[in-house]
C-alpha positions in Angstrom: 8.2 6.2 20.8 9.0 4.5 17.4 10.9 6.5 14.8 10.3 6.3 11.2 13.1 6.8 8.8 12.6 7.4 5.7 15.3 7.2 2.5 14.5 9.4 -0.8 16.2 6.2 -3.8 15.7 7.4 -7.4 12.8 6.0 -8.3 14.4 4.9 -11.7 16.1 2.3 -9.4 12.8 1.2 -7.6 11.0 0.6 -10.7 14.4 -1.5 -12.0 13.2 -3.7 -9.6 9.9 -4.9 -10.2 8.6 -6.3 -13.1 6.6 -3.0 -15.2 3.2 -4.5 -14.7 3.4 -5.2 -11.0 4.3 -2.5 -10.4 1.8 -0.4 -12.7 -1.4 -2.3 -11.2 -0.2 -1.9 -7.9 0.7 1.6 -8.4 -2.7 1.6 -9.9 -4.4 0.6 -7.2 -2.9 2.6 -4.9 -3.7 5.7 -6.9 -7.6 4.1 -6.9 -7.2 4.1 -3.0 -6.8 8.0 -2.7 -4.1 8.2 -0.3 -2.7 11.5 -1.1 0.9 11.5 0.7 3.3 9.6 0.2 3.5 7.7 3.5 -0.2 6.4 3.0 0.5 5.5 -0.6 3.6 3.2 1.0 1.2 1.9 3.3 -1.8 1.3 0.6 0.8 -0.4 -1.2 2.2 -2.7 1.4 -1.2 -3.6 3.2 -2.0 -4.9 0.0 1.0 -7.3 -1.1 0.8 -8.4 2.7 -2.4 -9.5 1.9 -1.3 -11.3 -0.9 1.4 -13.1 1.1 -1.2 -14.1 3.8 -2.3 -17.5 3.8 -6.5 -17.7 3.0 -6.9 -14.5 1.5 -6.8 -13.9 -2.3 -3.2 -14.8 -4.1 -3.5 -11.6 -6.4 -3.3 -8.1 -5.7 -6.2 -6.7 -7.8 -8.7 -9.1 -5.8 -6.8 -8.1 -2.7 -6.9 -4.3 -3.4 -10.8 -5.0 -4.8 -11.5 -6.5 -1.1 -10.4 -3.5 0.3 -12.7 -1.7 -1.8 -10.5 -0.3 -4.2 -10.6 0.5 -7.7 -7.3 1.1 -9.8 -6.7 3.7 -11.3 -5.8 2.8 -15.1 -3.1 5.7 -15.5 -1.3 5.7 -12.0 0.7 8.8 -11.0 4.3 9.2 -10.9 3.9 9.4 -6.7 2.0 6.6 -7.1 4.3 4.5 -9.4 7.4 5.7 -6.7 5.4 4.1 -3.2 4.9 1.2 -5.8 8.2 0.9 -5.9 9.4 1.3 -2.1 6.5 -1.0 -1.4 7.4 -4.0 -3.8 11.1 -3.5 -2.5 9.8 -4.4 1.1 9.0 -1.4 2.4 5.9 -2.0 5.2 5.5 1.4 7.5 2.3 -0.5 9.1 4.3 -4.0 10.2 2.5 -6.2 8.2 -1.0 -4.9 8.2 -3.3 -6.7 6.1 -6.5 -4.5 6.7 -6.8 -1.0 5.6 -10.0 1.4 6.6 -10.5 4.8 6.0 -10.6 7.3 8.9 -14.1 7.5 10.8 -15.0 3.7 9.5 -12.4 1.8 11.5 -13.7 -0.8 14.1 -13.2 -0.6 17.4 -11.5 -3.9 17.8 -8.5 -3.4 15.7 -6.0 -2.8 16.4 -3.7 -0.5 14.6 -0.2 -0.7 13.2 -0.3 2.7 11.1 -2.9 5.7 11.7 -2.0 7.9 8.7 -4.6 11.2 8.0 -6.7 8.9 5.5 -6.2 5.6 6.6 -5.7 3.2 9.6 -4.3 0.0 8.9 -4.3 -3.1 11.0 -3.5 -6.7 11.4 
């Protein structure tokens, strides 16, 4: 059985990190995605920059997060702005997933890194 463990930061020091608009359009976007806890908005957040790493998909993360059928949010959440954070500091809960599908719509074939209430991600 894996174990996850997770580390509370001040999120003052996460958004240090990253450069403000990264990490207010990704923050954005994961607010537009409507995970609601904070593991899925992690998730959200990290599916999508693994896209953007990965070789033959788009190099940005609004088309990436736009592929996946999401819409940013213009205002993002504090909760949102936080995952943001842990995700652009290299946090990945779903080992490098690149797809993301919400529950009830996920193929068969996939298979799946992450399940989260909302979401099931994939490589």
């Amino acid at each position: 059985m894996k174990k996850l463990l997770v580390i509370i930061i001040s999120a003052s020091v996460i958004c240090a990190a990253a450069p403000t608009g990264d990490l207010d359009l990704l923050a954005g976007c994961i607010d537009g995605s409507g995970a609601d806890d904070l593991l899925s908005m992690i998730a959200v957040g990290a599916a999508i920059l693994n896209r953007v790493e990965c070789g033959g998909l788009p190099d940005s993360v609004i088309q990436n997060a736009e592929s996946l059928g999401i819409a940013p949010s213009p205002s993002p959440s504090p909760m949102a702005k936080f995952a943001a954070g842990l995700a652009l500091s290299g946090v990945d809960p779903t080992s490098g997933a690149i797809h993301a599908y919400a529950r009830g719509a996920e193929p068969d074939f996939a298979d799946f890194t992450l399940v989260t209430r909302r979401f099931a991600f994939a490589r």
